[in-house]
C-alpha positions as CSV (number, residue, x, y, z in Angstrom):
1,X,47.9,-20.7,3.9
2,X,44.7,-18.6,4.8
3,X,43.6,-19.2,1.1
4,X,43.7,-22.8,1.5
5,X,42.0,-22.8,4.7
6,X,39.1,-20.7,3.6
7,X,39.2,-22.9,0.9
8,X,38.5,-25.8,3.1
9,X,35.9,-23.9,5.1
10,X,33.3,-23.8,1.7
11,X,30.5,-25.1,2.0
12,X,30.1,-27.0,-1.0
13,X,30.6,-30.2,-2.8
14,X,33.6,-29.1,-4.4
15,X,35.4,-32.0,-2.6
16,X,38.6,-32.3,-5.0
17,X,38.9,-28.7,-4.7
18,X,38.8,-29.0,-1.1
19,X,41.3,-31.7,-0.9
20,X,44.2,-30.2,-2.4
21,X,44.0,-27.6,0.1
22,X,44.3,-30.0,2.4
23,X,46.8,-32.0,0.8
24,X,49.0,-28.2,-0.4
25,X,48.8,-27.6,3.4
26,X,50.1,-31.1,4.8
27,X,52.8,-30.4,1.7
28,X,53.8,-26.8,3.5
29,X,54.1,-28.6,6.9
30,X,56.2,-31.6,5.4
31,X,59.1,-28.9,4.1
32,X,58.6,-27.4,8.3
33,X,59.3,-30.6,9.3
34,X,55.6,-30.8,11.7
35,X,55.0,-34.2,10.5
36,X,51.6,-34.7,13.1
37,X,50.4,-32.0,11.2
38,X,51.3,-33.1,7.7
39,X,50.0,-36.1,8.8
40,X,46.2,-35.1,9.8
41,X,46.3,-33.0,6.9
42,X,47.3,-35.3,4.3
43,X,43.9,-37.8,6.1
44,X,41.3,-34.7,5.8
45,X,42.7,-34.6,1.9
46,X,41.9,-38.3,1.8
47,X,38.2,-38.3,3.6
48,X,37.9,-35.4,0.7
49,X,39.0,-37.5,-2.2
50,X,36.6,-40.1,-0.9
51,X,33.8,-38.3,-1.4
52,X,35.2,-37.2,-4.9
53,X,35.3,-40.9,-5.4
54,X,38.7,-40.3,-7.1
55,X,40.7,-43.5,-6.7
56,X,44.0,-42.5,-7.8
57,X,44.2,-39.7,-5.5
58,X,43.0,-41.7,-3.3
59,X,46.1,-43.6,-3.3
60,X,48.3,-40.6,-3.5
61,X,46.8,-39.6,-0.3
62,X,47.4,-42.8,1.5
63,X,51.2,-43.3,0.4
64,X,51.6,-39.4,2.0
65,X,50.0,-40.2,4.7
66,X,52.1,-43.6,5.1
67,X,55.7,-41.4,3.9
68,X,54.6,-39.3,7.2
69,X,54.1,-42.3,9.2
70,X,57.8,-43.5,8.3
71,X,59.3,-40.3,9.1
72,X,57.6,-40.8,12.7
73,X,59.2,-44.0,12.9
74,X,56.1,-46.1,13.0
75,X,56.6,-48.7,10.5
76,X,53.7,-51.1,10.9
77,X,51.6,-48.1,10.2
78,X,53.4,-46.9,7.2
79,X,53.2,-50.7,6.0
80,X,49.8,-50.7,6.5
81,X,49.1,-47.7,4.5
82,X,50.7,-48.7,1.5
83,X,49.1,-51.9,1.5
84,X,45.6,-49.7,1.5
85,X,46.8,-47.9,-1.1
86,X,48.1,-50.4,-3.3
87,X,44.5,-51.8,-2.9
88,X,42.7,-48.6,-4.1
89,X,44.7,-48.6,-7.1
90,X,47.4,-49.8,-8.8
91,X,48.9,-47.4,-11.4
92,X,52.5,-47.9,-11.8
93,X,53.3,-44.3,-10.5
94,X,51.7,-45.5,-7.6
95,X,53.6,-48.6,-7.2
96,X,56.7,-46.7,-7.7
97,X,56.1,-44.1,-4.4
98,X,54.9,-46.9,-2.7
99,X,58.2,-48.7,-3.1
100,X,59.6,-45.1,-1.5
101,X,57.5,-45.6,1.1
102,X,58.9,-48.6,2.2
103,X,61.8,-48.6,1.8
104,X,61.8,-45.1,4.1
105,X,59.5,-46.9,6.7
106,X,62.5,-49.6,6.7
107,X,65.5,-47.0,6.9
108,X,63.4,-45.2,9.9
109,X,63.0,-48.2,11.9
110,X,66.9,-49.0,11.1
111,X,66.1,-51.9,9.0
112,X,68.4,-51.4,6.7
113,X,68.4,-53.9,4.1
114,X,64.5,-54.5,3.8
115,X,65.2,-50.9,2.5
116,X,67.7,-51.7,0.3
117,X,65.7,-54.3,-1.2
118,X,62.7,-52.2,-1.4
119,X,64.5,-49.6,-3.4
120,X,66.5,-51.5,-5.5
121,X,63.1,-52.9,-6.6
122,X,61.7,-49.5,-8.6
123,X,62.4,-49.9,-11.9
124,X,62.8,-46.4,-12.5
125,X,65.7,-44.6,-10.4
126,X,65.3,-41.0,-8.7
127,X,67.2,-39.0,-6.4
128,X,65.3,-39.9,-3.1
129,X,65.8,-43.8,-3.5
130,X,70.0,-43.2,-4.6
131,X,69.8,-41.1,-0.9
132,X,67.9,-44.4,0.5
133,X,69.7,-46.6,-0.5
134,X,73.3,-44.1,0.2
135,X,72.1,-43.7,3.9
136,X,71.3,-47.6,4.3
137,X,74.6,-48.3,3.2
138,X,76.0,-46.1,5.3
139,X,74.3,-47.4,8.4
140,X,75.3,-50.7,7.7
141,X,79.3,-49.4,7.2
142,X,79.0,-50.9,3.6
143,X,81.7,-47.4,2.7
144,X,82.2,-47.8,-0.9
145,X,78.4,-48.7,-1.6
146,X,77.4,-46.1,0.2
147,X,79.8,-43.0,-1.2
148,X,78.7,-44.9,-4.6
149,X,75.0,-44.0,-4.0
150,X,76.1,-40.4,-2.6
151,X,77.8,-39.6,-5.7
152,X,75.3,-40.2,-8.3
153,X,72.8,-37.9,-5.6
154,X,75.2,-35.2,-6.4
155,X,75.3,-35.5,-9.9
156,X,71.4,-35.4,-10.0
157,X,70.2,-32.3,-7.9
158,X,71.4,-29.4,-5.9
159,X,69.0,-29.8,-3.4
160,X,70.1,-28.7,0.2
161,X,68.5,-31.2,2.0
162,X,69.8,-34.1,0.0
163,X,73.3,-32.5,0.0
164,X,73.1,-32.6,3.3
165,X,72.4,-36.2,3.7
166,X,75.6,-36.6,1.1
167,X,77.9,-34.6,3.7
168,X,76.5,-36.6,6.5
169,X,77.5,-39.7,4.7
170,X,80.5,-39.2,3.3
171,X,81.9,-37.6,6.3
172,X,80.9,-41.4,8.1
173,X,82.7,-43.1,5.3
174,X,86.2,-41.2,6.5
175,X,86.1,-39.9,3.0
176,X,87.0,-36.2,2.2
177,X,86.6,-36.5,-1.9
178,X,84.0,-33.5,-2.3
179,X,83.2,-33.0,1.1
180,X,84.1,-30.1,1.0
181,X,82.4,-28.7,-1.8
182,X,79.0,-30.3,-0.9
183,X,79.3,-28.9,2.7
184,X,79.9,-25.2,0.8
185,X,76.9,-25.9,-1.5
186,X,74.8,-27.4,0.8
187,X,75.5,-24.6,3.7
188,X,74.8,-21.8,0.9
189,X,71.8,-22.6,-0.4
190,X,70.0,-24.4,3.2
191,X,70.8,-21.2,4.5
192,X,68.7,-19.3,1.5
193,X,66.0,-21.9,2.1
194,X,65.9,-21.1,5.4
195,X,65.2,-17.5,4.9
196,X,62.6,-18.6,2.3
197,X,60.6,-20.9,4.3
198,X,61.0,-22.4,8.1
199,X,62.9,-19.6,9.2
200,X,60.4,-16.7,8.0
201,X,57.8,-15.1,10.6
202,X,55.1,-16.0,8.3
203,X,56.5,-19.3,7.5
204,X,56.3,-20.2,11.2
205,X,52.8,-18.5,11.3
206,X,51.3,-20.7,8.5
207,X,52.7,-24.0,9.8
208,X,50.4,-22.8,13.2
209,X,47.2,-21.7,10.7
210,X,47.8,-25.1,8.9
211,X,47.4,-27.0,12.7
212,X,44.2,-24.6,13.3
213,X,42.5,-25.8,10.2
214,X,42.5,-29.7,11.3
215,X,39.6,-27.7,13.8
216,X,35.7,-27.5,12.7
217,X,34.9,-23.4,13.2
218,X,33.7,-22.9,16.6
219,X,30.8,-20.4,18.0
220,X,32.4,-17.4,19.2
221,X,31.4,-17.9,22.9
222,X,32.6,-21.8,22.9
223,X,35.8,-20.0,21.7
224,X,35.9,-17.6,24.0
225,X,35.2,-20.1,27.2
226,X,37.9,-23.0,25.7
227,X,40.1,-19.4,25.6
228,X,39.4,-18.6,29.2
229,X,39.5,-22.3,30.0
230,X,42.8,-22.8,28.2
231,X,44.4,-19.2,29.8
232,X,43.7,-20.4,33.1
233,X,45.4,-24.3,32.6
234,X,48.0,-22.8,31.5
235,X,48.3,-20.4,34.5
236,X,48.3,-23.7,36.6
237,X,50.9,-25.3,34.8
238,X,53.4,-22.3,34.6
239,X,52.7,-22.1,38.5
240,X,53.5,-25.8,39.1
241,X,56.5,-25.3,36.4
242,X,57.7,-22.1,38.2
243,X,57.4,-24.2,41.6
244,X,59.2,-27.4,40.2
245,X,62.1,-25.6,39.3
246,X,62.2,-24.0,42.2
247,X,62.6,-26.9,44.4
248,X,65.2,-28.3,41.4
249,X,67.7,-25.3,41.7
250,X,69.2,-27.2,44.5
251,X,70.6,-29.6,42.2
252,X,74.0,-29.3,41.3
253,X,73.8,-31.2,38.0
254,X,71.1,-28.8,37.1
255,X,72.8,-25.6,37.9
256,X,75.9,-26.9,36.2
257,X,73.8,-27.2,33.0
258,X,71.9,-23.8,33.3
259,X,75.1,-22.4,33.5
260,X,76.7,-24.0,30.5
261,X,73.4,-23.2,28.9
262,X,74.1,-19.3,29.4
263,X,78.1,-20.2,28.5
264,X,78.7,-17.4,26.3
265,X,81.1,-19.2,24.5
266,X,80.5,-22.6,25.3
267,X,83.4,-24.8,22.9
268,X,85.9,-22.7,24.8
269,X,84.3,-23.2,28.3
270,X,84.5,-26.8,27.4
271,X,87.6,-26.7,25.9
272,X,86.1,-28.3,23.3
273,X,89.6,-29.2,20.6
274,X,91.4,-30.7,23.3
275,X,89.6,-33.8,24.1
276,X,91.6,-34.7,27.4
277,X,90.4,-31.4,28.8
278,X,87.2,-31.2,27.4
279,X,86.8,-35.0,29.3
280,X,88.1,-33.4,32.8
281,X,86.0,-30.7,32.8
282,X,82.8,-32.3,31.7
283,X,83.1,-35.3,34.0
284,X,84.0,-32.8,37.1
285,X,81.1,-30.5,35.8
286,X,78.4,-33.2,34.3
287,X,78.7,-36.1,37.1
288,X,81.5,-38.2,35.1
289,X,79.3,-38.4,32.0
290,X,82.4,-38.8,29.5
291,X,83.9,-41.4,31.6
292,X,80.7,-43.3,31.9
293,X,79.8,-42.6,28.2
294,X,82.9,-44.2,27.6
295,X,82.1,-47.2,29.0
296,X,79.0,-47.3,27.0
297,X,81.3,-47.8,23.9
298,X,80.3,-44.2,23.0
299,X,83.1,-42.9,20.2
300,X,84.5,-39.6,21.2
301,X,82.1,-37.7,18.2
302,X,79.1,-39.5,20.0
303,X,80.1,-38.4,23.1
304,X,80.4,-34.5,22.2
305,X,76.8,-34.7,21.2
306,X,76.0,-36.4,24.0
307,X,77.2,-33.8,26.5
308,X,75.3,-31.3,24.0
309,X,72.2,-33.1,24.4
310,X,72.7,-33.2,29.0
311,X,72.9,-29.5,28.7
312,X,69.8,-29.2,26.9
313,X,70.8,-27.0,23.9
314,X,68.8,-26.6,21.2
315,X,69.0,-27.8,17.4
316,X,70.3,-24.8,16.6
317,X,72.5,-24.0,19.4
318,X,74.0,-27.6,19.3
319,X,74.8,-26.8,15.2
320,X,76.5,-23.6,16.2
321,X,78.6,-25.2,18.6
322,X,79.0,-28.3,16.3
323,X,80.1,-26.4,13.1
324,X,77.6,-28.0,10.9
325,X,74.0,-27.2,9.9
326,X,71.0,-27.9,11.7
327,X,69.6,-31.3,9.5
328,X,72.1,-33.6,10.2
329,X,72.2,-33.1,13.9
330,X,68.7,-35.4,14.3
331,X,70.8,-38.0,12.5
332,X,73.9,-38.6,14.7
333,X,71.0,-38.0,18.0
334,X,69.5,-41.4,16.6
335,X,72.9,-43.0,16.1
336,X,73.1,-42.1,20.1
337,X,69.9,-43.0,21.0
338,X,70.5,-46.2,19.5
339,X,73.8,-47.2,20.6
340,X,72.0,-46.8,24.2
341,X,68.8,-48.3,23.0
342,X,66.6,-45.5,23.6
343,X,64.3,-43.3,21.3
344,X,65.2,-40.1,20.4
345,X,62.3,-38.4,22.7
346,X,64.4,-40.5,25.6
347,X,67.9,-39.5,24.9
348,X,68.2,-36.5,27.1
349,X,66.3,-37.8,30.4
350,X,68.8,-41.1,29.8
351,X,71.8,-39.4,29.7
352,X,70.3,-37.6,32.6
353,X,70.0,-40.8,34.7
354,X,73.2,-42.3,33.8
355,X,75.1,-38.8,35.2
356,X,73.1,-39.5,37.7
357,X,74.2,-43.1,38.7
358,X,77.0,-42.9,41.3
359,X,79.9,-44.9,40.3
360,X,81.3,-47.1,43.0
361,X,85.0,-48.1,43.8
């Protein structure tokens, strides 16, 4: 990551040999899932291959920066991308990621058969559009079509992310023909991608160099006053935080969460495999959340992750207590966030409200 950031710090007109670094950086933040990043990254590459006057990368640039944009769930700009790109240049290999675009733009926004038909429309098949179209399906409870579409992604690749999506689906289908195996796969080798990349010190410390190089070098003094000026904001704000909470400690729907939060075996505090239990002690700790979940239409699965969510756990605390790895647990939090018509960002300060709401007789 330093290399491609001194690389972008050359003062020359080596612009193609400039953007790349851009574009290998945005690529590094992609796989550590900081899509902002990626994002701004993946636009220096493209003010770069402008200069270069290199169309075709041009294009490349745009449809990353649009793939990105879909991720985020913003679908006009995604759509609005492609469209650019299309009208820099229109090589068929462009046409083709294009059509990847969006159809992911469409499965992000949950419109599930624009992405469909988007997919379907490539007239050369690969592994990400069979996991497109297998989680579209899936969405819209089409079961066969959709453990159809998962089974030819396992028969292509035995990459973890993608068997991940296959568990994720064919566990919603209420099918357990080589769920098991993929889960044992998929577990094995996410867990050796994890030590090789997101979960690695300087993994972690290159997706922060990547987010320093989107800033122009700086005079040492400016730097050293935004320091000081930084340092002492962020004194303020851990002294208004530290006084908040404070003042919050009162709550008894807080306290009930800190302390589940420091549980030091939570699924047993819960009594998390007997679901009558588990719904008596989380509505007498949590302010009735089950029962008012339940109202909701919330299915029992839902609601676990729900409660998960109230507490305030962590990606990776919430897989430890859910039994599964961490890249399907964003998944079912938009299936939540839907069913109460929220965003993801809203889902905990929702749930939060409707524990909140006192239930009359």
């Amino acid at each position: 990551m330093e290399a491609f950031i001194a690389a972008t710090r050359v003062h020359s007109r080596e612009y193609i040999f400039k953007a790349r670094a851009f574009s290998n950086m945005a690529t590094m933040c992609r796989i550590g899932e900081q899509h902002e990043t990626a994002y701004s990254l993946y636009e220096k590459s493209l003010e770069q291959f402008v200069l270069a006057n290199d169309t075709l990368a041009q294009a490349y640039a745009l449809n990353n920066m649009a793939w990105e944009q879909a991720v985020m769930a913003n679908k006009n700009a995604s759509m609005s991308l492609v469209d650019s790109a299309l009208s820099i240049c229109s090589d068929t290999a462009v046409q083709r990621k294009v059509l990847e675009s969006r159809a992911a733009a469409c499965l992000y926004a949950a419109e599930y058969d624009s992405a469909l038909l988007y997919a379907k429309k490539s007239p050369e098949k690969s592994v990400y559009l069979d996991i497109l179209c297998a989680q579209a399906y899936t969405f819209l409870q089409n079961n066969d079509s959709a453990v159809l579409y998962a089974g030819r992604v396992i028969e292509q690749t035995d990459n973890p992310r993608y068997l991940d999506d296959v568990y994720y689906i064919l566990s919603h289908c209420d099918t357990v023909a080589q769920v098991a195996d993929v889960r044992t796969l998929a577990d094995k080798r996410t867990d050796i991608q994890r030590t090789m990349e997101r979960g690695r010190t300087d993994w972690i410390f290159a997706m922060a160099l990547a987010k320093e190089a989107l800033n122009p070098q700086k005079q040492p003094m400016k730097v050293l006053a935004l320091m000081l000026g930084a340092a002492l904001i962020v004194a303020l704000i851990v002294l208004v935080w530290w006084l908040w909470r404070r003042k919050i400690q009162i709550d008894s729907l807080e306290q009930q969460c800190r302390a589940l939060r420091k549980s030091t075996n939570l699924r047993e505090e819960l009594h998390w495999n007997n679901y009558a239990e588990f719904t008596a002690v989380c509505n007498m700790r949590l302010g009735g959340i089950v029962e008012k979940l339940e109202q909701r239409g919330l299915t029992e699965r839902e609601i676990r992750l729900s409660v998960l969510v109230l507490i305030g756990l962590t990606y990776a605390q919430m897989a430890d207590v859910l039994i599964r790895a961490e890249n399907g647990i964003g998944k079912d939090k938009y299936l939540v966030a839907k069913r109460l018509g929220v965003s993801v960002k809203e889902l905990q300060g929702t749930l939060w409200n409707i524990a909140n709401v006192k239930t009359h007789a």
